[in-house]
C-alpha positions in Angstrom: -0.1 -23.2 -0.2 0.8 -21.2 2.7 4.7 -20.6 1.3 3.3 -19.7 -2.2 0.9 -16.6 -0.6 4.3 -15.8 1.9 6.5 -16.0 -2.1 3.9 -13.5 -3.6 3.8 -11.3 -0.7 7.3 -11.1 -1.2 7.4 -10.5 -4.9 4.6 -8.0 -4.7 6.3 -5.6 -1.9 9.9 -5.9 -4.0 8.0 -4.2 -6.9 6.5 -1.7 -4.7 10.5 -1.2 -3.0 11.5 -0.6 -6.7 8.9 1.4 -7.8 9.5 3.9 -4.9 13.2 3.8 -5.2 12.4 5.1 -8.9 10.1 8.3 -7.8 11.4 11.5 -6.8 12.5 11.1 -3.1 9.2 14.1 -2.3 6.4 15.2 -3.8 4.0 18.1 -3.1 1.2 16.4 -5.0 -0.6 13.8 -5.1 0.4 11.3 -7.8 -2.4 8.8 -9.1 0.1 6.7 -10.8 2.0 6.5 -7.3 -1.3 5.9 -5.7 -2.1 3.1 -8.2 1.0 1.3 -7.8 0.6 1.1 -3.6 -2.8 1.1 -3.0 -5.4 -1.8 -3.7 -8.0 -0.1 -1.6 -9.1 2.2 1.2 -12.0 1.1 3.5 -13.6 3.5 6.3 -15.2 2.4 8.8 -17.0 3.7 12.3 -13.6 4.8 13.7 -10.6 4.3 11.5 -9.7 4.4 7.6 -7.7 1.0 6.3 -5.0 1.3 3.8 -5.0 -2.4 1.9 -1.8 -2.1 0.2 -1.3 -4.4 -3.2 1.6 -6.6 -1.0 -1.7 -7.7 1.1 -0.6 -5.3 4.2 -3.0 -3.0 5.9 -2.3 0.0 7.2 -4.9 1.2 9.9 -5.6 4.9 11.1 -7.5 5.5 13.7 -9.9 8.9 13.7 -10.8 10.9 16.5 -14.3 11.3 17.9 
């Protein structure tokens, strides 16, 4: 069970690697369809916003008092 989560973790961030390596190197907007393809959802909390990304990582920023 454990090696099938790791194999979609996998999959899921090689689509995100090629996704990114087809949109423009910069962009001075933000782009929902970007957004969509990266981002399953954003959680605030008391001190920091989370980033889940689709791949199942989280990205954690912490906010100053």
């Amino acid at each position: 069970m454990e090696s099938t989560d790791e194999d979609e973790q996998v999959r899921k961030t090689e689509a995100m690697l090629e996704y990114l390596e087809d949109s423009p190197e910069w962009a001075d907007t933000l782009d929902g369809e970007l957004f969509d393809q990266l981002i399953e959802r954003i959680r605030l909390a008391d001190d920091a916003l989370h980033i889940v990304l689709h791949n199942g990582l989280e990205l954690t920023e912490r906010m100053a008092s």
